[in-house]
C-alpha positions in Angstrom: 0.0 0.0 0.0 2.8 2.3 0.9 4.5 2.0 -2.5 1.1 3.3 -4.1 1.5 6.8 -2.3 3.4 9.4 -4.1 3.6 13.1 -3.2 3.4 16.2 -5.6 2.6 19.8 -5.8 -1.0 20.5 -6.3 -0.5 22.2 -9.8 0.7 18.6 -11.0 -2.1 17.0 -9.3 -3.6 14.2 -11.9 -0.8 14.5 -14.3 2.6 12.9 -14.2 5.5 14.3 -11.8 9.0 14.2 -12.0 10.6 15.6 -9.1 14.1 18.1 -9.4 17.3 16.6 -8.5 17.9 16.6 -5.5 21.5 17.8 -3.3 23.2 15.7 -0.8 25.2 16.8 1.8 28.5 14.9 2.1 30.1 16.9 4.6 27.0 15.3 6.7 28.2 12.1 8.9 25.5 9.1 8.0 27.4 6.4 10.1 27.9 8.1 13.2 24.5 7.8 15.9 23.2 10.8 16.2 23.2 11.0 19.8 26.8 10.5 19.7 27.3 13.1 17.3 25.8 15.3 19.4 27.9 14.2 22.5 31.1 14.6 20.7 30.0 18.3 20.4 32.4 21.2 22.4 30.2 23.2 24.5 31.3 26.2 22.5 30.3 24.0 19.0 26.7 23.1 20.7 26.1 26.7 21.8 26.5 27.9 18.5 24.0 25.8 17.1 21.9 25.9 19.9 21.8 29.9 19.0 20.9 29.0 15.1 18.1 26.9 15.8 16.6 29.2 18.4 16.6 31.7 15.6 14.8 29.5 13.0 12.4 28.1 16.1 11.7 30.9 17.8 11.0 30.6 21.7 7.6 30.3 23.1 6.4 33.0 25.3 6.7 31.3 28.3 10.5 30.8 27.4 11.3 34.7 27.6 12.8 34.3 31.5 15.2 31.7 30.6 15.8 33.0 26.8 16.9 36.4 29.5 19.2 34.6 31.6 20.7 32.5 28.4 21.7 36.4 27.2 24.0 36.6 30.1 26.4 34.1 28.6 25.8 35.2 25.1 23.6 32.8 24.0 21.7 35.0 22.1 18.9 33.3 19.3 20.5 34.0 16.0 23.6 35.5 17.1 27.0 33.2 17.0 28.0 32.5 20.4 31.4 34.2 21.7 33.0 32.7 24.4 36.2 34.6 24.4 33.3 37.3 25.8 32.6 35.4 29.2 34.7 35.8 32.4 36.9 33.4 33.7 34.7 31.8 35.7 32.5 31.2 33.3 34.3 29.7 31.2 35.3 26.6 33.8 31.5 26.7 34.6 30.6 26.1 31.0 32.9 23.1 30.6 30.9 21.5 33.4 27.7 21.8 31.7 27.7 18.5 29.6 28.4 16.3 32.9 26.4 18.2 35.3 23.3 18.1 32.6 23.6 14.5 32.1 23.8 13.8 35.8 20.9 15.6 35.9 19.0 13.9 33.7 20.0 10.1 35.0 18.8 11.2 38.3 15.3 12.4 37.0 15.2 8.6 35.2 16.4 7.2 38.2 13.6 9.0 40.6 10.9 7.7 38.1 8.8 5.2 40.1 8.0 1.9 38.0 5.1 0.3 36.9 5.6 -3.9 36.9 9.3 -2.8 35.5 8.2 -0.1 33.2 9.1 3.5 33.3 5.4 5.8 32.0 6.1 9.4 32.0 3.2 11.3 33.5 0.7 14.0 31.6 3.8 16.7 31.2 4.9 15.0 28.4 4.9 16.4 25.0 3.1 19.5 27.0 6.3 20.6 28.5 5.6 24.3 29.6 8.9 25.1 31.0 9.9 21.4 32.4 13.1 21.6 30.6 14.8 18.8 32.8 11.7 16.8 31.9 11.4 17.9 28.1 15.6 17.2 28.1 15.3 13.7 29.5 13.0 12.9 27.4 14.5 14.0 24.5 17.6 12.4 25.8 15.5 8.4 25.6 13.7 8.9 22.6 13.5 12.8 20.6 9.8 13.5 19.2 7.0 12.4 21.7 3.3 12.9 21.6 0.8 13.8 24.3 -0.8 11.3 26.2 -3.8 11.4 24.5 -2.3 10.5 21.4 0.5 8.3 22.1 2.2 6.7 25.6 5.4 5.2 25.6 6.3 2.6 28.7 10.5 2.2 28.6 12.2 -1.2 30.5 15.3 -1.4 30.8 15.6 -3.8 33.2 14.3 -7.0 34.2 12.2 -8.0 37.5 15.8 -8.8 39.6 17.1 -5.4 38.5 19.4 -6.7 36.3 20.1 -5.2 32.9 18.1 -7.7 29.8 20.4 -10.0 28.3 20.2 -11.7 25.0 23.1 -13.8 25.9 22.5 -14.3 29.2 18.9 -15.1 29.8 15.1 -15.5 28.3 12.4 -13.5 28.8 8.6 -13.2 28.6 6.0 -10.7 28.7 2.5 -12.3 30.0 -0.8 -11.0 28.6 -4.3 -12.5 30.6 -7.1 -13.1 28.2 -8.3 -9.6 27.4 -5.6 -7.7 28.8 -3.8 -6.7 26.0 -3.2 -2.5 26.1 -6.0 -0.6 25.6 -6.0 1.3 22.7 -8.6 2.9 20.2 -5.7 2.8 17.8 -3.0 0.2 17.8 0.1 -0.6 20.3 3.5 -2.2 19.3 6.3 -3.7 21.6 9.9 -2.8 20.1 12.9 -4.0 21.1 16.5 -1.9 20.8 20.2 -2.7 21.3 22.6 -1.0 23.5 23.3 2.0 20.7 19.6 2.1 21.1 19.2 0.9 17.2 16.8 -2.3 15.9 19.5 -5.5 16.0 19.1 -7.2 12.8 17.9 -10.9 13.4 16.7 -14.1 11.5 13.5 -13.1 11.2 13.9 -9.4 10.0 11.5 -8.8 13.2 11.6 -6.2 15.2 8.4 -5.4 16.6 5.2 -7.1 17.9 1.7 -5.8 17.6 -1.9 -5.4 17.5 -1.4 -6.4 13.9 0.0 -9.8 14.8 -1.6 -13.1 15.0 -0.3 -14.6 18.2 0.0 -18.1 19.6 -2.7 -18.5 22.5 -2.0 -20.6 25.8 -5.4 -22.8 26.6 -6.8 -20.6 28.9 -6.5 -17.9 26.2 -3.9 -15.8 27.5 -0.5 -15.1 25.3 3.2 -15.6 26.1 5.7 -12.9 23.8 8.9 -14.4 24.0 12.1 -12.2 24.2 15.0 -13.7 23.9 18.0 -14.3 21.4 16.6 -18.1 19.7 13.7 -19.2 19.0 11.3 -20.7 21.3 10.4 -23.3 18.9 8.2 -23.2 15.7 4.6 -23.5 17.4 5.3 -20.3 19.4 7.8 -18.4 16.8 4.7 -16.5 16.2 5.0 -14.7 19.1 9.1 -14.3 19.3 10.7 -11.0 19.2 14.5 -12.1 18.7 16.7 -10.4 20.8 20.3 -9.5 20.2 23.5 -12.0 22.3 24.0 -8.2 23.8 22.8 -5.8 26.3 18.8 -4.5 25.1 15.9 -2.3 26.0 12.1 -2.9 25.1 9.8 -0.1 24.8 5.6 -0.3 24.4 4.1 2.0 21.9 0.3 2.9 22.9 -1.3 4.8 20.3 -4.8 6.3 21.0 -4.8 4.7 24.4 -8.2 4.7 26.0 -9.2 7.5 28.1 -12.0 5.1 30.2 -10.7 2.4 32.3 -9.0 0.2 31.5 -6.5 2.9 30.4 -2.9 3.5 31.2 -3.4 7.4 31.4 -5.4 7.4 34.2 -3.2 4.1 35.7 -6.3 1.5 35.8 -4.1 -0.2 33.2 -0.7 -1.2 34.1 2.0 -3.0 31.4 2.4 -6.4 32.9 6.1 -7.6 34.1 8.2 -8.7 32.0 9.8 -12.2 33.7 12.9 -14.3 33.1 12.3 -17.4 31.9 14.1 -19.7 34.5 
């Protein structure tokens, strides 16, 4: 169905379309993670973008006391930043920054109280005001998230012993009860991600689990997802989700959740623990 879509301007509506050539960037790194990219960044480097993009995405309103306070140091939307400006002090203050903000952040994840295992931001998110900590964490696990309404996003990152998951290690299932499946109007997905926080290629080109799927039922009609690096064995493969022989993180995608109990907004719905298989 995808390949069927194609996207025009409305003057060539109806009539055939040939796009113009298109540039590409080589000086831009495609190999590289972004978020290591962006780590690699000198505080003086990151400030200067920081100061472009504030320029072409303007502040909100309620960002004018902290936009203030940013002038102090020079960061100024649209200006290049000038360090050779600041003082002494802060100049060893603004070498700190990267460590101190990531600290930071690692506490906020850390203070987070889990559901069964799973970490479920509450109703801030995606209506940040000015939680930056929040709206930087955030951004920090995953950049790009809706409101609740629209979307909710359960992270685990460790299993029921507190132990980081393990491909190699250990095998793992997630237990749905008959019916108890997340409640959504739209559809949910469980994804699984590698320590680089990519998709780990596997046998099965698999990489996610869903609403969409036809799963392999238990007799009392509840269903077993298996996690874990081989395959549990062709009458439950259905319901595998291969995991890398490395370090991994799983994350539930809830789109359209309910807004009537059952419903994981309002906490009457809670993502069941995910178990290691002994």
């Amino acid at each position: 169905m995808q390949d069927k879509f194609s996207v025009g301007p409305l003057s060539s509506y109806g009539k055939p379309y040939t796009p113009p050539p298109s540039e590409v960037d080589a000086s831009l790194d495609m190999k590289t993670p972004i978020a290591a990219q962006v780590q690699a960044l000198s505080v003086n480097d990151y400030f200067s973008y920081l100061a472009k993009l504030l320029k072409t995405n303007p502040p909100a309103a309620p960002d004018a006391t902290v936009v203030s306070r940013m002038a102090d140091v020079g960061l100024v939307p649209g200006r290049e930043f000038d360090p050779s400006k600041l003082s002494a002090l802060d100049k060893e203050t603004l070498k700190a920054i990267p460590k101190s903000g990531l600290m930071k952040m690692v506490k906020l994840v850390k203070e987070q109280q889990l559901t069964n295992g799973w970490l479920v931001f509450g109703s801030n998110v995606g209506n940040w005001g000015t939680d930056y900590l929040l709206r930087a964490t955030t951004a920090w696990l995953g950049p790009g998230w809706n409101l609740p309404a629209d979307a909710v996003y359960p992270l685990s990152q460790k299993d029921t012993n507190g132990n980081d998951y393990s491909g190699a290690e250990h095998k793992y299932v997630l237990h749905f009860h008959e019916g108890q499946f997340p409640p959504v109007k739209g559809f949910w997905s469980l994804t699984m991600y590698d320590e680089n926080n990519f998709l780990a290629a596997n046998p099965l080109n698999r990489y996610t689990l869903s609403r969409r799927d036809k799963f392999a039922t238990n007799p009392d009609g509840s269903v077993d997802l298996y996690l874990q690096a081989d395959s549990p064995g062709k009458a439950k493969e259905a319901n595998w989700l291969p995991a890398p022989r490395a370090k991994f993180a799983l994350m539930l995608r809830l789109y359209w959740p309910t807004d009537l109990p059952p419903s994981i907004i309002d906490g009457t719905w809670k993502p069941p623990a995910i178990k290691v298989l002994r």
